[in-house]
C-alpha positions as CSV (number, residue, x, y, z in Angstrom):
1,X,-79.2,158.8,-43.8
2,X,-77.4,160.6,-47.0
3,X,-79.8,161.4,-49.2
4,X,-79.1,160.6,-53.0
5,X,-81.1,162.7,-56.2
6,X,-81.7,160.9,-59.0
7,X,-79.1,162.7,-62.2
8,X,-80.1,162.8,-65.7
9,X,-77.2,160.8,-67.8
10,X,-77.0,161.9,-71.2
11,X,-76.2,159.6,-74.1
12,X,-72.6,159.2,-75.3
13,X,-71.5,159.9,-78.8
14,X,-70.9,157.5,-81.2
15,X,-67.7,158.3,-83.9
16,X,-67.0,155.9,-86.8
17,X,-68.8,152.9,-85.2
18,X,-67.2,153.1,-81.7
19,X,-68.8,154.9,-78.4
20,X,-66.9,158.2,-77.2
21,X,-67.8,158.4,-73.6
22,X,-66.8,161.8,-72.3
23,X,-67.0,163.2,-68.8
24,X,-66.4,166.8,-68.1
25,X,-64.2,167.9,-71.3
26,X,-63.6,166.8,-74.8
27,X,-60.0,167.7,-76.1
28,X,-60.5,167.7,-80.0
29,X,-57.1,168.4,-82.0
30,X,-57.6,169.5,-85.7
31,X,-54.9,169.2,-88.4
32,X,-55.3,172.8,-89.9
33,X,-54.4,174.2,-93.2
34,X,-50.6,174.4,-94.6
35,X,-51.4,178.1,-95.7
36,X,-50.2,178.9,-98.7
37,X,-53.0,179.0,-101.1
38,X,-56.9,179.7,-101.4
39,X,-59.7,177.3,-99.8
40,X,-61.5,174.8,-101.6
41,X,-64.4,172.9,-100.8
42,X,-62.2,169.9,-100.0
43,X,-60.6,172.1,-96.5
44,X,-64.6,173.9,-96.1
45,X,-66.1,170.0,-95.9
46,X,-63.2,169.3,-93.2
47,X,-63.8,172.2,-91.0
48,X,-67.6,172.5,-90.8
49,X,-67.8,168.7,-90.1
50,X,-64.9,169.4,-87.0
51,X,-67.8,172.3,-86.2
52,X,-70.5,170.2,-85.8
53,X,-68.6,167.6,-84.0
54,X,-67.4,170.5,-81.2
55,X,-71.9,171.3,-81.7
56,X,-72.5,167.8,-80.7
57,X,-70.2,166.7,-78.6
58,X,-71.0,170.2,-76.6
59,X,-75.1,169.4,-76.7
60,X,-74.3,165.7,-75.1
61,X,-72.7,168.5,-71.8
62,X,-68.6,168.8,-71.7
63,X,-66.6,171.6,-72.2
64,X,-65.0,171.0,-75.7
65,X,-61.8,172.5,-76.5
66,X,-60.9,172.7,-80.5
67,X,-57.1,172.7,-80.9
68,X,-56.6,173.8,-84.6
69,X,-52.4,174.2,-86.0
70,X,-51.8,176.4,-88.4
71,X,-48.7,174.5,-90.4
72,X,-46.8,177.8,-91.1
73,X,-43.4,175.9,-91.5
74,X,-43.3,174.0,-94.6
75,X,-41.7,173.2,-97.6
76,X,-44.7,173.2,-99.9
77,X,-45.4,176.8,-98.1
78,X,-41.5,177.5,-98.7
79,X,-41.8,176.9,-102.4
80,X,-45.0,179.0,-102.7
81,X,-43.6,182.1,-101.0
82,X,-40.5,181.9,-103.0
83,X,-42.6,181.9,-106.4
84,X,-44.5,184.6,-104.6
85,X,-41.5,186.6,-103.9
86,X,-42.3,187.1,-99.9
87,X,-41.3,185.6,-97.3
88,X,-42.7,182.5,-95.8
89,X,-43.9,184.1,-92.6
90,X,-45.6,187.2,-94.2
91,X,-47.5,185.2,-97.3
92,X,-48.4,182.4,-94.5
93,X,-49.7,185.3,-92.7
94,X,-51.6,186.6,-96.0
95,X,-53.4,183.5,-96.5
96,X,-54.2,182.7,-93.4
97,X,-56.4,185.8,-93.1
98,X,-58.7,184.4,-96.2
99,X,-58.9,180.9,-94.9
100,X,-60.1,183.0,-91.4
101,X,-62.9,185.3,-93.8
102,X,-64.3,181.6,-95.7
103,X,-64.7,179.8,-92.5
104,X,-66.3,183.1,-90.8
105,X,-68.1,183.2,-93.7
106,X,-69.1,179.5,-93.4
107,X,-70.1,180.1,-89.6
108,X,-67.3,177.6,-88.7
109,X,-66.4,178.5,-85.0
110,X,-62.9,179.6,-84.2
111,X,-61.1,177.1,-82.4
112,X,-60.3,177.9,-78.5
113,X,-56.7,177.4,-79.6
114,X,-54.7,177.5,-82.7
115,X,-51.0,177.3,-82.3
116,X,-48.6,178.4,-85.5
117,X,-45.7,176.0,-85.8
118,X,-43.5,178.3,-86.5
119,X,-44.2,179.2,-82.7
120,X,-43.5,175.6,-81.8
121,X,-40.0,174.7,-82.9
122,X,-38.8,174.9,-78.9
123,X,-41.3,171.6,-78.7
124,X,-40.4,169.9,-81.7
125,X,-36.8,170.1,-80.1
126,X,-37.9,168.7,-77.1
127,X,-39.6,166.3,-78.9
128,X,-36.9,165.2,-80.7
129,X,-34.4,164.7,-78.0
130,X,-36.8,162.7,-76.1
131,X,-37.3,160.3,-78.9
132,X,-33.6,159.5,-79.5
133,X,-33.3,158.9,-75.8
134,X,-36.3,156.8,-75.8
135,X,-34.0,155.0,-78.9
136,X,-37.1,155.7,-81.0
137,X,-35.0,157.8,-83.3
138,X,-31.8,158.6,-84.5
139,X,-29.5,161.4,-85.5
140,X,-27.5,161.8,-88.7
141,X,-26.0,164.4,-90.2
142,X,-27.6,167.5,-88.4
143,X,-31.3,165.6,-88.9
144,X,-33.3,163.5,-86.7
145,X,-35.2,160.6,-87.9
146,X,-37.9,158.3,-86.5
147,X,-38.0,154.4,-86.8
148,X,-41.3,154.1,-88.6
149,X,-41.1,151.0,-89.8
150,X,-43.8,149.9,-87.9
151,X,-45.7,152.6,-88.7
152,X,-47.5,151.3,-92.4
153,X,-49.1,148.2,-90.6
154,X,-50.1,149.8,-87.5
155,X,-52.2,151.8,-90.2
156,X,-53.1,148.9,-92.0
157,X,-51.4,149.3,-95.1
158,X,-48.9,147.3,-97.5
159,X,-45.8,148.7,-98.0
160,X,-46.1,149.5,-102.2
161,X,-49.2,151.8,-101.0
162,X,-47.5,153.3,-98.2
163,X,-44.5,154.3,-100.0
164,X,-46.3,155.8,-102.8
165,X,-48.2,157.8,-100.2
166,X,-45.3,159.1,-98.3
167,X,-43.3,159.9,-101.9
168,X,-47.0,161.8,-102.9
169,X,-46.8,163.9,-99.8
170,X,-42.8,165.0,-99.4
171,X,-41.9,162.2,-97.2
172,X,-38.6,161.3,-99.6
173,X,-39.0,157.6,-98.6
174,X,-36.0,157.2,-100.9
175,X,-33.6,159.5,-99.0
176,X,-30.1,156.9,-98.7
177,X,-29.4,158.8,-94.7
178,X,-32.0,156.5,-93.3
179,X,-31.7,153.1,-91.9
180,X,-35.6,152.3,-93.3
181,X,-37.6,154.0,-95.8
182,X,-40.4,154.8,-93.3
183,X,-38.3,156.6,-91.3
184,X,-39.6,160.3,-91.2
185,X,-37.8,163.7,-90.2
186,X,-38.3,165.1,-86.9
187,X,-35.9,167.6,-87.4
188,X,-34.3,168.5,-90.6
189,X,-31.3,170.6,-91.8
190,X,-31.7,173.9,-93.3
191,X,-29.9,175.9,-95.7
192,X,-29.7,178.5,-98.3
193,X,-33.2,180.1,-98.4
194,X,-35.0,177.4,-95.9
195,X,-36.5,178.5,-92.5
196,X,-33.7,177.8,-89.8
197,X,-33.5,177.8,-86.4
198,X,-30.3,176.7,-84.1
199,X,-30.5,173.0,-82.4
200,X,-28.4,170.6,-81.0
201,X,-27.6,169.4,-84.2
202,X,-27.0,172.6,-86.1
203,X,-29.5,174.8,-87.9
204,X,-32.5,173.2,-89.2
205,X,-36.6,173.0,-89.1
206,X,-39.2,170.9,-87.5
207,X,-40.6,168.0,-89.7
208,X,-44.0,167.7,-90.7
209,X,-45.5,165.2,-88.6
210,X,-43.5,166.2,-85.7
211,X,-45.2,170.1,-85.7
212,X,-48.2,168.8,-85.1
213,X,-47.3,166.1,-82.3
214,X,-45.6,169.0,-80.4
215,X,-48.8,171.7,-80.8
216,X,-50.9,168.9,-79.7
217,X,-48.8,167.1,-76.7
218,X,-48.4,171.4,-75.9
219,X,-51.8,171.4,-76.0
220,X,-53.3,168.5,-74.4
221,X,-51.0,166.1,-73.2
222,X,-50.3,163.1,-73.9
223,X,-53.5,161.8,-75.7
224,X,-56.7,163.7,-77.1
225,X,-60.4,162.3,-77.3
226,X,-60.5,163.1,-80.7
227,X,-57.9,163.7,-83.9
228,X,-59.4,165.1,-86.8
229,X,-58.8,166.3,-90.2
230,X,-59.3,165.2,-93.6
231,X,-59.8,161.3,-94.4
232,X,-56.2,162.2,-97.1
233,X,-54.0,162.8,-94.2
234,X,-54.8,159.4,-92.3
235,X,-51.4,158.4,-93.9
236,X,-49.0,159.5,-93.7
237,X,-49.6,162.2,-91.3
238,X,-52.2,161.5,-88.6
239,X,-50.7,157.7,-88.7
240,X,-46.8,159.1,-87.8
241,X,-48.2,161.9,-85.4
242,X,-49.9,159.8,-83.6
243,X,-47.0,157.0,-83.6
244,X,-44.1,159.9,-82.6
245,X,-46.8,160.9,-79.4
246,X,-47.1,157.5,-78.4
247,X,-43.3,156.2,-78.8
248,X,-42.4,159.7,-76.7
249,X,-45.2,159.4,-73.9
250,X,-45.8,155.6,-73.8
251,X,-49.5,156.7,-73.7
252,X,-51.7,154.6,-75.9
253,X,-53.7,154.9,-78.0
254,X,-52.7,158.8,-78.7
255,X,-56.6,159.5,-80.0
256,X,-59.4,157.6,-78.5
257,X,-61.3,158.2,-81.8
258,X,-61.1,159.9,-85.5
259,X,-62.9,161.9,-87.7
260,X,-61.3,162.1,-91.1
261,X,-63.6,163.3,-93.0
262,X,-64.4,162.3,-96.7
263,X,-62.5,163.3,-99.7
264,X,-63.9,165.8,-102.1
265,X,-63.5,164.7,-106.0
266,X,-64.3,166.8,-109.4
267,X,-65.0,164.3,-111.8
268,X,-63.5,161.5,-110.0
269,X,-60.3,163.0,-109.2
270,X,-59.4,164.4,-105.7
271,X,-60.0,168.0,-105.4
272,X,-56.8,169.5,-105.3
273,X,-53.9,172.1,-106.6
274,X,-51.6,169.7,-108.3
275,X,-55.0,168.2,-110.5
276,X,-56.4,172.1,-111.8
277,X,-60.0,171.1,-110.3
278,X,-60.4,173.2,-107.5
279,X,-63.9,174.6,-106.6
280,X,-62.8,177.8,-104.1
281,X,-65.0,178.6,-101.8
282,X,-65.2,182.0,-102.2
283,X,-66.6,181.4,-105.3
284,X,-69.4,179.4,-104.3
285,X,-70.1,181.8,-101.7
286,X,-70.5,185.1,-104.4
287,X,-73.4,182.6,-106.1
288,X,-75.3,180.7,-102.3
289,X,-75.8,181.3,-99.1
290,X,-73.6,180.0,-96.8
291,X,-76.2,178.0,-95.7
292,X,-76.5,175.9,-98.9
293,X,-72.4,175.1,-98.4
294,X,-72.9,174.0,-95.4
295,X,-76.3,172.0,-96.3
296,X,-73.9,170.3,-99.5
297,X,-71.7,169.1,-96.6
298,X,-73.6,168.2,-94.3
299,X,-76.8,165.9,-96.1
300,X,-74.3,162.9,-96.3
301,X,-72.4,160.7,-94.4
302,X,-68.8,162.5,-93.2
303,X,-66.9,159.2,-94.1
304,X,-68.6,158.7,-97.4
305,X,-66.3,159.8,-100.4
306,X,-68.1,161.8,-102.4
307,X,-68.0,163.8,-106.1
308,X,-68.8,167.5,-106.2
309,X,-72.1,168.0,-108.9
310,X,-72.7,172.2,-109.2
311,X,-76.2,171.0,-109.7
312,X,-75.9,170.0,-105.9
313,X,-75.9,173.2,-104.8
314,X,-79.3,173.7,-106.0
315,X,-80.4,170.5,-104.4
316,X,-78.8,171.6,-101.3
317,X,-80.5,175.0,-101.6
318,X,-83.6,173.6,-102.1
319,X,-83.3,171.3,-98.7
320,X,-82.9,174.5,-97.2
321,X,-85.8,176.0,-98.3
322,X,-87.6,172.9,-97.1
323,X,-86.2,173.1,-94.1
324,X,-87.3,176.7,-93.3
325,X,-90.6,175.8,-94.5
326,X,-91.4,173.4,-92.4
327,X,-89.8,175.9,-89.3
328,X,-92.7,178.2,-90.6
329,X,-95.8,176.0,-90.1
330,X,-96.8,174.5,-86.9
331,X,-95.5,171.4,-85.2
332,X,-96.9,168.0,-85.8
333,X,-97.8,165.9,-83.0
334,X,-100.0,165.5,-79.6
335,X,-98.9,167.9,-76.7
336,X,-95.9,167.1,-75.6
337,X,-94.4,165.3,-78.4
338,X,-92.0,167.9,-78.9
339,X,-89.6,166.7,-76.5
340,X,-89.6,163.5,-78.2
341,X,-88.7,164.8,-81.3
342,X,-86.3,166.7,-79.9
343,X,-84.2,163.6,-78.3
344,X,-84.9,161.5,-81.5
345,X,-82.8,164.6,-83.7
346,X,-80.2,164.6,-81.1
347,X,-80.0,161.1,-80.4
348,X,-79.2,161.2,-84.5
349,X,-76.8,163.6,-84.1
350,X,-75.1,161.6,-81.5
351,X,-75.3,158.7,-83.6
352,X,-71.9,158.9,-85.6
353,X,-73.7,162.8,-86.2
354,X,-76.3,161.5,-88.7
355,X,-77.5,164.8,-89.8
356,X,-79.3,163.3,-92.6
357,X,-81.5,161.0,-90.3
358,X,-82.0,164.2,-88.1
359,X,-82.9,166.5,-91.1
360,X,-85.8,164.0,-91.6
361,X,-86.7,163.8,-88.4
362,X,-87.0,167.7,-87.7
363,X,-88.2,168.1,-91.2
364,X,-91.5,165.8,-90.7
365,X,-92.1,167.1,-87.5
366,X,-92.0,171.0,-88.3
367,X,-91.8,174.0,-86.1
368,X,-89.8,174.3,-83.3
369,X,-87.4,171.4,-84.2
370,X,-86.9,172.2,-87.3
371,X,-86.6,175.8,-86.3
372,X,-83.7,174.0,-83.6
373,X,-81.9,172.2,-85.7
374,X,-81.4,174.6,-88.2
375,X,-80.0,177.3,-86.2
376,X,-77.5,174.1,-84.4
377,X,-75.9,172.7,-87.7
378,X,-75.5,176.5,-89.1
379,X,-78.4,176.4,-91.8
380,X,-80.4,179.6,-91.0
């Protein structure tokens, strides 16, 4: 008679509301950084909320692989290494390196892979001829657009706000060459000083949202367990890369689940270049320990908007202090109680990652769980 053991089944993850059930692997793709200027706070929240996920979702026993894209062909990049007087590869290159040293700094874990777009444009090509003959695009005068019309209420939006988005972020929704507004470049022509390269409708570049759908079909296929980035980029661009993978493929949905993390503001207004309200990380870092950044990060919900208070940072210091303090004295509880505390924190963790609840937790009971969750969400 076959004899069966009994097997442990660990708990599944729960990310914005909905269980993640995993087996084996977890393919996470992160929207990187256009590099062409210094990091904020705003891109440090994003990247050491993706860490913890890959911590998490690694502690509930799969193999996660972080795809992060480096969006080294852009106009905004362009533009900047014009005014810069380099060229875009070398001054992408440049800042690339200090977003590398912050997150280093900021014990953020290098992603297993991290394709360049500029490496990519063979894919985007592909990408575009499948599309028009899938009849999901169309080509017009040496550029290649796809029919997003569809694409604003799939994302649950009306059309005033979803035209103001795409004008905000370079979409040119008012561009006369296509048949709807919320049609979006998959390839575009080039000329003058713009990055080319040769196609089968003349010299051009890859569009924005079609980079990244090529890194990550390169990458993982046709679908990923999670997409990630910042909670500003849900539209336009994680809405259309995930509508250009799915109208190529015929795979639904393209992500089984988000984490777009929460917008940093400075006085109510979204931290950002074009608003002068930019809190660098490097700076923060000359004055805490990395700890304390990643302690202000972390001691809220990842969803939850929130408005960046230097007096925080002392708060967040502070919780850190607490935190090793009660590492230092000795655990509270009967024998044995240990492992209960320690599958309460990660059960937390698992729950949407509530590090707040698990801080608590690991906080009241002392010792070795606090010393263990401190050393898993960075803080020692």
């Amino acid at each position: 008679m076959e004899q069966r053991h009994a097997v442990r089944l660990r708990p599944g993850v729960t990310l914005g509301g909905a269980p993640l059930q995993l087996v084996g692997r977890a393919r996470v793709y992160a929207c990187g950084i256009t590099p062409y200027d210094v990091t904020h706070l705003g891109h440090a929240a994003t990247y050491v909320w993706i860490d913890v996920l890959a911590r998490v979702l690694g502690s509930a026993g799969v193999e996660v692989t972080v795809c992060r894209n480096v969006t080294n062909v852009d106009d905004v990049l362009t533009a900047a290494a014009h005014r810069a007087g380099e060229p875009y590869d070398r001054f992408a290159a440049i800042q690339q390196f200090y977003f590398d040293g912050d997150m280093a700094a900021l014990g953020v874990g290098r992603p297993a892979l991290e394709p360049r777009a500029h490496a990519y444009v063979a894919q985007v090509i592909a990408l575009a001829s499948g599309l028009l003959e899938r009849g999901a695009a169309y080509e017009r005068n040496g550029q290649v657009y796809f029919r997003g019309a569809e694409v604003p209420g799939r994302a649950g939006l009306d059309r005033e706000t979803a035209l103001r988005l795409l004008d905000e972020y370079g979409d040119r929704p008012g561009d006369t060459a296509r048949d709807d507004p919320f049609d979006v470049p998959v390839w575009q022509s080039s000329d003058g000083d713009e990055p080319g390269w040769d196609s089968p409708w003349g010299p051009g570049r890859p569009g924005w949202h079609a980079e990244c759908t090529a890194m990550a079909l390169d990458a993982f296929g046709p679908a990923v367990d999670v997409q990630a980035g910042g909670a500003d980029l849900r539209f336009p661009h994680h809405a259309y890369q995930a509508a250009l993978a799915e109208a190529l493929t015929g795979v639904t949905p393209f992500a089984r689940a988000r984490l777009q993390s929460a917008v940093v503001s400075v006085g109510g207004a979204k931290m950002a270049k074009s608003t002068g309200n930019l809190v660098l990380v490097k700076d923060l870092l000359a004055h805490y320990p990395a700890s304390a950044i990643r302690m202000l990060i972390l001691d809220r919900r990842w969803d939850a908007d929130w408005d960046y208070d230097p007096a925080d940072l002392d708060r967040a210091a502070a919780r850190v202090e607490r935190l090793a303090a009660a590492a230092g004295r000795p655990s509270r509880g009967t024998p044995g109680s240990g492992d209960a505390v320690r599958t309460a924190t990660q059960s937390a963790l698992a729950n949407d990652l509530d590090v707040p609840a698990a801080l608590k937790i690991a906080e009241e009971a002392g010792g070795a769980a606090a010393r263990d969750l401190g050393a898993f969400l960075g803080l020692r």
